[in-house]
C-alpha positions as CSV (number, residue, x, y, z in Angstrom):
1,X,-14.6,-5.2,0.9
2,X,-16.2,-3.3,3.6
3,X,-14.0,-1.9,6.6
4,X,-15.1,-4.8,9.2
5,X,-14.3,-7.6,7.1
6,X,-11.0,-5.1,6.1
7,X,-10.0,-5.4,9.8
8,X,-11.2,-9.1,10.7
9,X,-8.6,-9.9,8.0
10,X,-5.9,-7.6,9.2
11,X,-6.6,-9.3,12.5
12,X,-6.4,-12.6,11.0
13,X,-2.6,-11.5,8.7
14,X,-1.4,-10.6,12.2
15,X,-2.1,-13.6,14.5
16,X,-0.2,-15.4,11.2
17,X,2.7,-13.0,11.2
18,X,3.1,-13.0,15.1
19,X,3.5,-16.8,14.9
20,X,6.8,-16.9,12.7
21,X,7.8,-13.1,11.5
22,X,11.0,-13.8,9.7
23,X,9.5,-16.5,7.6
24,X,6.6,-14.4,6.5
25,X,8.5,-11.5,5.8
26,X,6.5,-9.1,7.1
27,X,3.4,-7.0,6.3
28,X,2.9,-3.5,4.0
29,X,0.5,-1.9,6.0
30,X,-1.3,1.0,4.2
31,X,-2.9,3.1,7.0
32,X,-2.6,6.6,7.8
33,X,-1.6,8.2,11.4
34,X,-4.5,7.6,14.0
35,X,-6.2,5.3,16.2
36,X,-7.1,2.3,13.4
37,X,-2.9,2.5,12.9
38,X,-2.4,2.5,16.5
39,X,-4.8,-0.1,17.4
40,X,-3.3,-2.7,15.2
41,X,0.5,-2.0,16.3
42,X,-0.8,-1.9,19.9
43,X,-2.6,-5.5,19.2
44,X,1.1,-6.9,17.8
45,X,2.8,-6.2,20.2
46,X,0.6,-8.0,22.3
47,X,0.8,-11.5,19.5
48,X,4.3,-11.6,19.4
49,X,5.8,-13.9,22.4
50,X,6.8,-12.2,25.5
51,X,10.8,-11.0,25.1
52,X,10.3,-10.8,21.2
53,X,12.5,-7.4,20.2
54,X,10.8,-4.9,18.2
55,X,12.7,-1.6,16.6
56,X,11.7,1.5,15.0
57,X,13.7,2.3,11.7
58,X,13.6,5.8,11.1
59,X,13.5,6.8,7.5
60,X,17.3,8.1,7.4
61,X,18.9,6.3,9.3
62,X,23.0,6.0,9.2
63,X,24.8,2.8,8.3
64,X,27.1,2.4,11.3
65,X,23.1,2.3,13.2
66,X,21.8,0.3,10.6
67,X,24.4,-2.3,10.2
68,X,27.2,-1.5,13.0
69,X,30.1,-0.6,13.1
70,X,33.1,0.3,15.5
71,X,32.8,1.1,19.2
72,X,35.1,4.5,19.1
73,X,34.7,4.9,22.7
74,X,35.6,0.8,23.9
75,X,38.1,0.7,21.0
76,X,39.5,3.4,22.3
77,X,39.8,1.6,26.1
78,X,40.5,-1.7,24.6
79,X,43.5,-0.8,22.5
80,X,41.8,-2.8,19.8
81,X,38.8,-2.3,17.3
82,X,35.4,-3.4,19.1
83,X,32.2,-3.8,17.1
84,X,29.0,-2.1,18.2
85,X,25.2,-3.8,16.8
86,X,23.4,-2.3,14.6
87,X,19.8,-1.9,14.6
88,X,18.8,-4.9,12.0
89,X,21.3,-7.3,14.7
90,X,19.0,-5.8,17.7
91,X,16.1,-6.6,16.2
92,X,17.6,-10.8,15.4
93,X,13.7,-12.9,16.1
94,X,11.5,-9.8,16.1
95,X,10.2,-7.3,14.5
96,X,11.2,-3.9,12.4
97,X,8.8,-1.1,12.3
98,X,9.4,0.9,9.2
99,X,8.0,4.3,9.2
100,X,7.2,6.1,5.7
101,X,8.0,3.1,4.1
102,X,7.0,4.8,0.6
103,X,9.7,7.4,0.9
104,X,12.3,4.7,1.9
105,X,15.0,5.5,-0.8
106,X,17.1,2.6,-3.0
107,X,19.9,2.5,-1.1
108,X,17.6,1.1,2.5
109,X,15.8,-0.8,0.5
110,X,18.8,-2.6,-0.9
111,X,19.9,-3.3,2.9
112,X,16.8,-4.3,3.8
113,X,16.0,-6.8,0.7
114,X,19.8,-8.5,1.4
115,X,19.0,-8.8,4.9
116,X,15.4,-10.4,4.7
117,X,16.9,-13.0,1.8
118,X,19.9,-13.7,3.8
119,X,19.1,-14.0,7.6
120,X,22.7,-12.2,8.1
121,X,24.0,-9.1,8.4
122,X,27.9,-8.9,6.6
123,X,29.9,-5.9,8.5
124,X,32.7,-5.4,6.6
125,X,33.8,-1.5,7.3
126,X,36.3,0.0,10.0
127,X,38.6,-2.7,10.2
128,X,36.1,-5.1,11.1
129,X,34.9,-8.3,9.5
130,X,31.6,-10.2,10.7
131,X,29.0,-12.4,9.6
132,X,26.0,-11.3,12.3
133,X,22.6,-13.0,12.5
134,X,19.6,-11.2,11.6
135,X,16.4,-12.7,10.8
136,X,13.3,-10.5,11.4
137,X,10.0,-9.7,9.7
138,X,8.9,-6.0,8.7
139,X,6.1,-3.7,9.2
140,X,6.0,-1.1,6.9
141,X,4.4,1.6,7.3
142,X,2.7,3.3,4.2
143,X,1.2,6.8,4.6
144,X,1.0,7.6,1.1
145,X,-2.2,9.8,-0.4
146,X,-1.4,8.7,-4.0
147,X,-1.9,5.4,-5.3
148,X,0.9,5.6,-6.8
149,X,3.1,6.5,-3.8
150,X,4.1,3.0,-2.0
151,X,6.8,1.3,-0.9
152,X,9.8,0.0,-3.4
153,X,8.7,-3.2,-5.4
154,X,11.5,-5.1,-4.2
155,X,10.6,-4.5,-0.1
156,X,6.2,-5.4,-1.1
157,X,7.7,-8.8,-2.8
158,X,9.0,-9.8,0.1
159,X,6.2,-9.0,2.7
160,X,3.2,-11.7,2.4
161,X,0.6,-9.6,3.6
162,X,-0.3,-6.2,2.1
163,X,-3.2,-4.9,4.2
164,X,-5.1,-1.6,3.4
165,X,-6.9,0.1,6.5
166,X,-8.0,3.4,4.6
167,X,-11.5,2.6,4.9
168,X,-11.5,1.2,8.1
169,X,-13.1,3.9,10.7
170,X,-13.6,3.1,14.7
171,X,-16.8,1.2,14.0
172,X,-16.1,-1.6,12.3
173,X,-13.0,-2.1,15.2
174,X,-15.1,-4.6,16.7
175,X,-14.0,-7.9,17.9
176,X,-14.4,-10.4,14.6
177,X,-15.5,-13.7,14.9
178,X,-12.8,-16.9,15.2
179,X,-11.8,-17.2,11.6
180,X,-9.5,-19.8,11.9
181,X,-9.7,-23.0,9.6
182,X,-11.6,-25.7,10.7
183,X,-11.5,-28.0,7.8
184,X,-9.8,-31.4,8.5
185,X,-9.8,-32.6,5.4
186,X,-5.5,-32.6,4.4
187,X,-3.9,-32.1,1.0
188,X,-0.6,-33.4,-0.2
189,X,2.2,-30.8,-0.1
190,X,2.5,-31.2,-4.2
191,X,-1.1,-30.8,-4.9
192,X,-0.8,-27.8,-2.5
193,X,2.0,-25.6,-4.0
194,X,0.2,-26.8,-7.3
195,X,-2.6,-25.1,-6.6
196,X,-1.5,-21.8,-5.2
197,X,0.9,-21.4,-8.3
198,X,-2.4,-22.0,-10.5
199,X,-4.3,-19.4,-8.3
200,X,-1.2,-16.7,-8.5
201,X,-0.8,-17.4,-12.4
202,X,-4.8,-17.0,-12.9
203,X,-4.6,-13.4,-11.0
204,X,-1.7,-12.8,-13.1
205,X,1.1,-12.4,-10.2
206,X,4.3,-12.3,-12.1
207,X,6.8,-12.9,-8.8
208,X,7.4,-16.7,-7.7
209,X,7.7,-15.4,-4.0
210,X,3.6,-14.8,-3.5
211,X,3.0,-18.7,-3.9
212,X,6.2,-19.2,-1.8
213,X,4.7,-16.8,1.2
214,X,1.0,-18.0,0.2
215,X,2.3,-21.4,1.4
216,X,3.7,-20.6,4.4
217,X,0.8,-18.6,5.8
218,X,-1.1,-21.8,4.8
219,X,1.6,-23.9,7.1
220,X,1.0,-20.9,9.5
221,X,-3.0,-21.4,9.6
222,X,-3.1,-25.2,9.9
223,X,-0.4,-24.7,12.8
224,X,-3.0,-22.6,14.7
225,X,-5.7,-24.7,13.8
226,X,-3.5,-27.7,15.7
227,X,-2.6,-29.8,12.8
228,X,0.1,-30.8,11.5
229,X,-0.4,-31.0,7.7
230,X,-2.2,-28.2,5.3
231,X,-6.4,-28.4,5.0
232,X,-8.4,-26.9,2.3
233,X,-9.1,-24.2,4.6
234,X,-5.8,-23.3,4.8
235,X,-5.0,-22.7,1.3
236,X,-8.1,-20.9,1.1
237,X,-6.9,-18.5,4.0
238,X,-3.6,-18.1,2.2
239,X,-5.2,-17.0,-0.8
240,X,-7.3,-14.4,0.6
241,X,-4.6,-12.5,2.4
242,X,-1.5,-13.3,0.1
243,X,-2.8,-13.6,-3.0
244,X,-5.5,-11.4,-3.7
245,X,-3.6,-8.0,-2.2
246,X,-1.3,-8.8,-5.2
247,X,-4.0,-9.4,-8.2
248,X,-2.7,-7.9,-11.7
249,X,-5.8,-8.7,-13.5
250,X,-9.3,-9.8,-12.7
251,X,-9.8,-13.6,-13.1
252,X,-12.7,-14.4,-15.4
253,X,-16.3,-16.0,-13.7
254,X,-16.7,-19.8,-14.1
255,X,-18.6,-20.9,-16.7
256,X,-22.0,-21.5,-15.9
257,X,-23.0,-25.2,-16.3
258,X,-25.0,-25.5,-19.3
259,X,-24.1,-29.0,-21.1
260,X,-26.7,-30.9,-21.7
261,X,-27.8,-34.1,-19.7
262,X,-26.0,-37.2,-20.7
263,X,-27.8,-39.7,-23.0
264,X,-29.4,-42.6,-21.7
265,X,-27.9,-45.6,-21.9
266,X,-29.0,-47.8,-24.9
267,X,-30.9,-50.8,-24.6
268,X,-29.8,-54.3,-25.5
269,X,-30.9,-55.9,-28.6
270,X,-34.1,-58.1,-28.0
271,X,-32.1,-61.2,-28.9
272,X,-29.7,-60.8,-26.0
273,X,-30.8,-62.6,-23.0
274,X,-28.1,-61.3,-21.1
275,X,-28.3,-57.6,-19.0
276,X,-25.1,-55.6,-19.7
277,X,-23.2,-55.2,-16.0
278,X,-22.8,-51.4,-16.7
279,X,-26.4,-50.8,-16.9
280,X,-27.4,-52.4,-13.6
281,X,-24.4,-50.1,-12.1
282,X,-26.0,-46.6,-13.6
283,X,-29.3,-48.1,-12.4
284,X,-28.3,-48.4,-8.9
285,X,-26.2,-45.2,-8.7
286,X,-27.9,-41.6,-7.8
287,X,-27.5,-38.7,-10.3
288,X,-25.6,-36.6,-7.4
289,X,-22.8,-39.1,-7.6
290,X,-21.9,-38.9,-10.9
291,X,-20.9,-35.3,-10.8
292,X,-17.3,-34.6,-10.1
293,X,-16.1,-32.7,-7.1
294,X,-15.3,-29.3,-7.7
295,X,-11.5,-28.7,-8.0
296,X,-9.4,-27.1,-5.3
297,X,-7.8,-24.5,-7.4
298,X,-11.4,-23.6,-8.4
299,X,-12.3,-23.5,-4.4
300,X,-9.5,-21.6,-3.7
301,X,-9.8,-19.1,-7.0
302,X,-13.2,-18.1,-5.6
303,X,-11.8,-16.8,-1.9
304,X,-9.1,-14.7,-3.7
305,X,-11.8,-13.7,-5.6
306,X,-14.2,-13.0,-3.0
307,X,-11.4,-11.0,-1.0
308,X,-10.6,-8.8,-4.7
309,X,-10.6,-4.9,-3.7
310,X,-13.9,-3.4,-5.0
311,X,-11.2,-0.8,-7.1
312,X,-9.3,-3.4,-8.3
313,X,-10.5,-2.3,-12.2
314,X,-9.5,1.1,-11.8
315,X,-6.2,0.2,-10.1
316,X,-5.2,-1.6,-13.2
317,X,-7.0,0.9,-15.9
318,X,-4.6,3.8,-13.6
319,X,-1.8,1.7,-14.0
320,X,-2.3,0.8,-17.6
321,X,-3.4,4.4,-18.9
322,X,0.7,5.8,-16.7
323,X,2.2,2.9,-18.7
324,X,5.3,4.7,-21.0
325,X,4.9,7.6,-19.6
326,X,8.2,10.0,-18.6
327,X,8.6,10.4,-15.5
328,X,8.8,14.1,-14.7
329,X,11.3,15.5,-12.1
330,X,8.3,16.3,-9.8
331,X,7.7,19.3,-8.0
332,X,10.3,19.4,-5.4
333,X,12.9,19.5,-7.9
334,X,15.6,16.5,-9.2
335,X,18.1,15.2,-6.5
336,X,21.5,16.5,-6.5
337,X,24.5,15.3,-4.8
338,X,26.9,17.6,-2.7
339,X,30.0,18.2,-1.0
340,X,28.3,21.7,0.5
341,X,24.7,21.3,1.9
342,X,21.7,19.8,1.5
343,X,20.6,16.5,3.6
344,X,23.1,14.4,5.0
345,X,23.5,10.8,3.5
346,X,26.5,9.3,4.1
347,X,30.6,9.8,3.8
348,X,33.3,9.0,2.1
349,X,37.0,9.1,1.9
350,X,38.5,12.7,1.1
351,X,40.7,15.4,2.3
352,X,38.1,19.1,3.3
353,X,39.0,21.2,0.7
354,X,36.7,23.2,-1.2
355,X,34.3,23.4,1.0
356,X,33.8,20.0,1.9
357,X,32.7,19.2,5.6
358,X,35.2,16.6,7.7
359,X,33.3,14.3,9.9
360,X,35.4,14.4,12.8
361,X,33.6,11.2,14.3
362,X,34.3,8.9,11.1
363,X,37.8,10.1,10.7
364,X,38.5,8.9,14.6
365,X,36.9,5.8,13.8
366,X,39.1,5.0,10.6
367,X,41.8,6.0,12.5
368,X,41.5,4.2,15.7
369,X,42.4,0.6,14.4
370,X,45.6,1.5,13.4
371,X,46.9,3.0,16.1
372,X,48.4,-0.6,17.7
373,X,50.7,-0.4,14.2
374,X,51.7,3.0,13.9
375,X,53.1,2.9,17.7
376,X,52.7,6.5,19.1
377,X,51.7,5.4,22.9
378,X,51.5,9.0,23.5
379,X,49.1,10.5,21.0
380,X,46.4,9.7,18.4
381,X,47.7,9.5,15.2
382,X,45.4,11.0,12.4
383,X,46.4,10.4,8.7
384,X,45.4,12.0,5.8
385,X,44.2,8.6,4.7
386,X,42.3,8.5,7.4
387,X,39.9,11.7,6.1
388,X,36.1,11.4,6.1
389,X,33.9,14.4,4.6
390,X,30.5,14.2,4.8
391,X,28.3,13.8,1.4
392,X,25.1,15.8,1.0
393,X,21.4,15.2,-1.3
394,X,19.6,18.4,-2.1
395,X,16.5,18.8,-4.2
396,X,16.9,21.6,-6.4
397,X,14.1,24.5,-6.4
398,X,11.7,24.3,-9.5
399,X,10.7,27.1,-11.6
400,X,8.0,26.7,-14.2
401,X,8.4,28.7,-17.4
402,X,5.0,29.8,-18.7
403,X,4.7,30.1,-22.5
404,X,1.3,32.0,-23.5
405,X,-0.2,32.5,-26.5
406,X,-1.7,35.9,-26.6
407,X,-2.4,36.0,-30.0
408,X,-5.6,37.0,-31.7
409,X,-6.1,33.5,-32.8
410,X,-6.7,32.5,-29.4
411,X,-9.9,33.7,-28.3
412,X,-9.8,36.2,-25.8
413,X,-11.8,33.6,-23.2
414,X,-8.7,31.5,-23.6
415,X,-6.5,34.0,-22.6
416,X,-8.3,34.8,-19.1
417,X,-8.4,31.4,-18.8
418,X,-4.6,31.1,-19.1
419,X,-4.2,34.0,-16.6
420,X,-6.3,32.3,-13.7
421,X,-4.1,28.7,-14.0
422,X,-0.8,30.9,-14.1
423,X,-2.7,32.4,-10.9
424,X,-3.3,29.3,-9.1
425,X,0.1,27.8,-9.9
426,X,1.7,30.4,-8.3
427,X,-0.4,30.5,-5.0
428,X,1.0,26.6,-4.8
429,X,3.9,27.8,-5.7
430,X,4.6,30.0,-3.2
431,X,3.5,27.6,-0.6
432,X,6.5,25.3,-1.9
433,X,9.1,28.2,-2.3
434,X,9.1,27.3,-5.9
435,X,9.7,30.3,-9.0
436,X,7.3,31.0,-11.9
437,X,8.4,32.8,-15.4
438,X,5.8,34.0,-17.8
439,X,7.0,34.8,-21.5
440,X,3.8,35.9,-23.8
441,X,4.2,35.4,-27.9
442,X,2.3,37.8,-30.1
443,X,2.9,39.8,-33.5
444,X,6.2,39.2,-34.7
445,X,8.4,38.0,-31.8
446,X,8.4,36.1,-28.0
447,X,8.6,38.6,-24.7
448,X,9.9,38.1,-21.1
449,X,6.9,39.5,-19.0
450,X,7.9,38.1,-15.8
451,X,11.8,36.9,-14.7
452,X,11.7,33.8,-12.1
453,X,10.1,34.7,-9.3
454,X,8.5,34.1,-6.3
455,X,6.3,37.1,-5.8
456,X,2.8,36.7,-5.6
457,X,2.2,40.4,-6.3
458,X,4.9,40.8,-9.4
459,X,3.2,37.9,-11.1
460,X,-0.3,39.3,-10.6
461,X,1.1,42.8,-12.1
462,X,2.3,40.8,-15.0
463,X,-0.8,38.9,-15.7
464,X,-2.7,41.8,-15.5
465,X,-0.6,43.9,-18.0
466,X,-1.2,40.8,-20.5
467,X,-2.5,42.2,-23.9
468,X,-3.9,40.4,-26.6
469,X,-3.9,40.5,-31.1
470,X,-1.7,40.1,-33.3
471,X,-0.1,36.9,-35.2
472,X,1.0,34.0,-33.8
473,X,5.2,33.3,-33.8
474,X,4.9,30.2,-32.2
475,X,8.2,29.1,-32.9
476,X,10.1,32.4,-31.5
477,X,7.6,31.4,-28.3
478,X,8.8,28.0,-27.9
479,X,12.8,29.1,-28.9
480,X,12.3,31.7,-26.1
481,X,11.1,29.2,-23.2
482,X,13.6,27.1,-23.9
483,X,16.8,29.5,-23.7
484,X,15.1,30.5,-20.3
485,X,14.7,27.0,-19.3
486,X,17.6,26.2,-20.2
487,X,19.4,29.2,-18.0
488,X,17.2,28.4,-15.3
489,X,18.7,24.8,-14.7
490,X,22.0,26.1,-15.5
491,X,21.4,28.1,-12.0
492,X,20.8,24.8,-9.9
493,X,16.8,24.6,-10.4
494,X,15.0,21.9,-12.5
495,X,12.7,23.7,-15.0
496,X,9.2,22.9,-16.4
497,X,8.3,24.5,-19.6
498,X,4.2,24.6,-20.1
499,X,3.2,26.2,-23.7
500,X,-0.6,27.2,-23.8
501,X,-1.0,27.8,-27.4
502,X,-4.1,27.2,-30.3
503,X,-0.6,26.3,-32.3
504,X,-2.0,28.3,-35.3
505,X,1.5,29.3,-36.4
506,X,2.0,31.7,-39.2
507,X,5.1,33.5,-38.3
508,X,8.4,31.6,-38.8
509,X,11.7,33.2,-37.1
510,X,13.2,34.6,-40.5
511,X,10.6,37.5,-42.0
512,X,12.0,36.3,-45.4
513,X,10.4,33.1,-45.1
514,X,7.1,34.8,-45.7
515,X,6.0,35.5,-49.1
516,X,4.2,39.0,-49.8
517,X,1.2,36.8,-49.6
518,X,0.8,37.4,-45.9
519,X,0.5,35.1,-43.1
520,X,-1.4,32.6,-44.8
521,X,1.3,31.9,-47.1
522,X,4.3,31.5,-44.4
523,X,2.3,29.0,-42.3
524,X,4.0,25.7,-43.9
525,X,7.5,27.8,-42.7
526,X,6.0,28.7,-39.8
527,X,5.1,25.0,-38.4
528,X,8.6,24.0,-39.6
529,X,10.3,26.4,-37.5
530,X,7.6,25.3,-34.8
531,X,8.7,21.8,-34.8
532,X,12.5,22.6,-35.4
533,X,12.4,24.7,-31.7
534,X,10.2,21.8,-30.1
535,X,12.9,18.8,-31.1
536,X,15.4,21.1,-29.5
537,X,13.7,21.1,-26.1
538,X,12.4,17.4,-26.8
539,X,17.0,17.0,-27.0
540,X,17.2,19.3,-24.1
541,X,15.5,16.5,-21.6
542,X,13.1,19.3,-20.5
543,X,10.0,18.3,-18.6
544,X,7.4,20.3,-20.8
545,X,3.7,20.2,-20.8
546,X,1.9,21.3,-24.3
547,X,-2.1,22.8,-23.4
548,X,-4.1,23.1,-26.7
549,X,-6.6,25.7,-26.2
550,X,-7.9,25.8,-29.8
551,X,-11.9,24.9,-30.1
552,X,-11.1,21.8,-31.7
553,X,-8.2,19.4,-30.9
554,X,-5.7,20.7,-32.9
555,X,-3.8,17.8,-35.1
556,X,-0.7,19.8,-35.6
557,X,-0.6,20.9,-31.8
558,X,-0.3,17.0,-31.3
559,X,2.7,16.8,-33.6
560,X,4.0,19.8,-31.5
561,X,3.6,17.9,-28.6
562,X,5.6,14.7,-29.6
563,X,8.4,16.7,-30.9
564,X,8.9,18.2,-27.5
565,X,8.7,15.1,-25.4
566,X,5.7,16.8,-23.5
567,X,2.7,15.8,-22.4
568,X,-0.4,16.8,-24.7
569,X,-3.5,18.3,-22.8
570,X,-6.3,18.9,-25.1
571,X,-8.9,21.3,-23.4
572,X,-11.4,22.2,-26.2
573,X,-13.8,23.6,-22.7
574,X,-10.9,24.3,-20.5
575,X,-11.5,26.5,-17.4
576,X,-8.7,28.0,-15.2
577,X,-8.9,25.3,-12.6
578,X,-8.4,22.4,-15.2
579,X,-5.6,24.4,-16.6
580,X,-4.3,24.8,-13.4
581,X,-4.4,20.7,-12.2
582,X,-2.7,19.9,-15.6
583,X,0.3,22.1,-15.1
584,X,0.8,20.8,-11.5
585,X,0.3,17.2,-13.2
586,X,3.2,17.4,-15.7
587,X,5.4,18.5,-12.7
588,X,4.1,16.7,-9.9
589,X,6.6,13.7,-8.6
């Protein structure tokens, strides 16, 4: 789809929304910051009604904003608790603009899911109890680079219109033609839903609620168009811009008409007098009217299919190839909850011991409704019932332990190779305040050559002092990653282990184990011991990443890999860059 038709339809999604937000849900707008972005929420506030209420959500917003809650300072006046809106109340019969909607976190997109099925906002904190009305429709903003960065599931199943203005750029801005439907021709309201639920199932929409939105943007367009029941048009309309955003799986083409022409009819038998009444009809009938009218699933199967995004394969091939994979703990680290620091995300009842923070605001406001009952006219009675402390999220640092294989199996090419990805890491790594270990395996046992560590310059020392020869004691490298690793998250810091090996193990961790045959003949011990330390971290629950480096593919470094839990990264031609993007792959969020 090129950018102008991109925006016509954007256009088009928006003069639908504008007419009935809360019904629609709302639309999942996929647009970075600039002037296409601020063109098209400039243009809805101009479509919605004059007086319609439109809010900002920020991304962490608090729950007494969100939802309401208690009015300390009228409360305090009143003598008795007074409620205060929240932000979903103010915004009853408008709109919500969500920024960053793909970083919105479970517990928003809970509150926003319950309030867009419900219409109704349930306060039920700070001695208050009300039911409050809120029915509005969403724009959510997505500014995420990855594909796979978007807005939660749950929130996109609820918007009808998932619009993508990446590609749109200030030329094709320009004033589209009048879309809107012009058919007259009106369908039944059975054979209507009927054929939107066909069209979903065909492009393999598992959720019931894209029909359900498909048909109400239909309702939507014949209400623009001035009538009162749904044209072909409509549906047509509905598909493209409900229905084809949401595609699973490409439909196949129609079959091309190849069947031959019927036979002609048979001729009486001589001795009948008499012309058969079916052959004068065929006689006087054209061949055009014989042919069936095309079906209107078929007619409206070929818009969504028209309106298809030209990646739509590689979407799906993406989607298929991430399918099972472990979800590593991502760069910035695994969340951890906190009584100490980190960011603010809500409270909870407790006394501010240990540390803990008191949230002097919260405390007053669980206080204040029982003042009436505990009768001290002259003061403000706080209990220690009445306690709030304040609970924190951090994301804990990561450090990425670096297991290298400097034996002399591995070519010495591999080993520079190794050095220049640990290189590059660590430049990104000290962009992000993130540590990097290096531990180097080689002859008869597994050493420490660089602690965690920040320092560009330390790491560079390290590298450099790198030697290479000697046997291979894979399994006393992998033991020796993991007891760091494992220290490392002891500390409060996720850890990433990354082996770069050939995994030509001939050492195993007991020199006994070796016959006076040589290495050759303590290889079947060594892999053992190999595998034995790899289940351990695979136990562990250690993001790891395994890097063959070995000519070939190396069957046993595959084994390796699945007995670690990590992800295998064959580079038979690997160059420091490629290293480099793997490492950051296994780790990146």
């Amino acid at each position: 789809m090129s950018g102008a038709a991109a925006w016509a339809d954007a256009l088009q999604a928006l003069a639908l929304f504008a007419a009935d937000p809360a019904a629609l849900g709302g639309i999942a707008l996929r647009a970075g910051a600039g002037p296409v972005r601020d063109s098209f929420l400039r243009r809805m506030r101009q479509s919605l009604p004059h007086g319609t209420p439109v809010r900002h959500l920020p991304l962490h917003i608090g729950d007494d904003r969100l939802l309401g809650g208690l009015d300390l300072p009228a409360t305090l006046r009143a003598g008795k608790p007074v409620a205060q809106p929240g932000l979903l109340t103010e915004a009853d019969g408008g709109v919500v603009v969500l920024a960053m909607a793909e970083r919105v976190d479970a517990a928003l997109a809970v509150r926003l899911r319950a309030a867009l099925d419900d219409g109704v906002i349930l306060l039920q904190r700070d001695g208050l109890s009300r039911v409050e009305p809120s029915r509005f429709g969403i724009v959510a903003l997505d500014e995420g680079c990855e594909p796979e960065e978007h807005p939660p599931d749950a929130l996109l199943d609820r918007l009808a219109f998932h619009l993508d203005l990446t590609r749109v750029s200030l030329r094709d801005m320009a004033e589209p033609p009048d879309r809107l439907a012009t058919d007259t021709a009106t369908i039944q309201p059975d054979h209507a839903i009927e054929t939107l639920c066909h069209v979903a199932a065909t492009l393999g929409i598992p959720s019931l609620r894209a029909p359900m939105l498909a048909l109400r943007a239909a309702r939507a367009a014949a209400a623009q168009a001035g009538r009162k029941d749904i044209a072909e048009a409509d549906l047509t309309i509905a598909a493209r811009l409900v229905l084809a955003p949401r595609a699973r799986q490409i439909p196949a083409p129609p079959e091309a008409e190849d069947s031959p022409p019927p036979p002609p009819p048979e001729e009486p038998p001589a001795d009948d007098p008499q012309p058969q009444p079916e052959q004068t009809q065929s006689d006087q009938t054209g061949p055009d009217q014989t042919l069936p009218d095309q079906p209107l699933s078929d007619v409206v199967l070929e818009a969504a299919r028209a309106a298809l995004p030209l990646d739509l394969l590689a979407r799906l091939m993406q989607a298929e190839s991430g399918r099972g994979q472990a979800r590593s703990p991502g760069r910035a680290g695994q969340i951890q909850m906190s009584l100490k620091r980190g960011r603010p995300v809500g409270i909870r009842q407790g006394e501010p011991r240990n540390g803990a923070r008191l949230h002097l605001l919260e405390t007053l406001k669980a206080a204040a409704p029982w003042q009436a009952l505990r009768q001290r006219a002259d003061r403000f009675e706080v209990r220690r019932e009445d306690f709030r402390i304040i609970r924190f999220r951090q994301r804990l640092g990561t450090t990425t332990v670096f297991a290298v294989d400097a034996s002399g199996s591995a070519a010495m090419h591999r080993l520079a190779e190794a050095k220049g990805a640990v290189e590059l890491l660590l430049a990104d790594c000290y962009v992000r305040r993130d540590q990097v270990a290096l531990i180097a395996f080689r002859g008869q046992d597994a050493a420490l050559l660089l602690p965690p560590t920040g320092s560009l310059l330390r790491a560079k020392r390290s590298l450099a002092a790198l030697p290479g020869g000697g046997a291979t004691p894979l399994a006393a490298g992998i033991e020796a990653a993991g007891r760091l690793a494992d220290s490392v998250r002891r500390a409060g810091r996720t850890p990433v282990i990354a082996v770069l090996t050939d995994a030509r193990a001939n050492v195993a961790r007991l020199n006994g184990a070796r016959d006076a045959g040589g290495a050759a003949a303590g290889r079947p011990a060594a892999e053992a011991d190999a595998l034995e330390a790899a289940r351990a971290i695979g136990r562990s629950g250690i993001a790891a990443l395994l890097v063959d480096t070995s000519p070939r593919p190396n069957p046993f470094a595959h084994r390796l890999a699945e007995a670690m839990r990590a992800r295998y990264v064959p580079l038979p031609y690997a160059e420091a860059g490629a290293l480099s993007r793997a490492v950051r792959a296994a780790s990146a969020a």
